[in-house]
N, C-alpha and C positions, 0 to 999 in steps of 0.2 A: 504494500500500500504506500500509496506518494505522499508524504510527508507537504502540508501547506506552502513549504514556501518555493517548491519543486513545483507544486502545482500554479501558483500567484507565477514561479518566470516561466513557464509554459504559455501560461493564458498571456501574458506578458509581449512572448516572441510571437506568438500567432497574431496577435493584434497589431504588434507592428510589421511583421509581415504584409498585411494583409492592407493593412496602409500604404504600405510600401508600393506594393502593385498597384492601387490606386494610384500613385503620385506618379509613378512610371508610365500607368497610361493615360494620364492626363496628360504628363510634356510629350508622348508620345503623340498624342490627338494634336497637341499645340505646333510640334513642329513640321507635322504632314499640312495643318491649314495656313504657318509662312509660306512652306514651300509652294503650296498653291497659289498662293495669292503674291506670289514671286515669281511664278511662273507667268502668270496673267500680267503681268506689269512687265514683265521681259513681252513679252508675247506681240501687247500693246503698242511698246517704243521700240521694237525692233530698228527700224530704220534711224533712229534718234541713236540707241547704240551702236549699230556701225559707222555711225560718222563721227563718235566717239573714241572706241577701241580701234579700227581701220576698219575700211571697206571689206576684209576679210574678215571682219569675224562675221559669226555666223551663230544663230541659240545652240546651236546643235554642239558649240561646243561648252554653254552652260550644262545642258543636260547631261553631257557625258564626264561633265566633272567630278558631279555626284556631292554629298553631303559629306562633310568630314565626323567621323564618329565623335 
């Protein structure tokens, strides 16, 4: 039999587990809806960024940049 204060840091880690994934998939939600909404604003000024960066850039090399972990 678990002894209370075994069972209080049990109850303890699962709670904050369990937080834990919540917070995780919140910034996870957060940062899928920049990138969209980053996307659409590349999307947008496309032409306004190539006369920016050079006539050669192109989105295609935003998107294959990808997100830095």
């Amino acid at each position: 039999m678990k002894n209370k204060t075994t069972e209080q840091g049990d109850e303890f880690f699962v709670t904050g587990l369990e937080k834990y994934l919540d917070a995780k998939s919140a910034v996870t939600m957060f940062e899928e809806e920049v990138q969209r909404r980053l996307k659409d604003v590349i999307t947008n000024h496309q032409s306004e960024l190539a006369k920016l960066f050079g006539e050669d850039w192109v989105l295609r090399d935003y998107f294959e940049s990808g997100m830095p972990e």
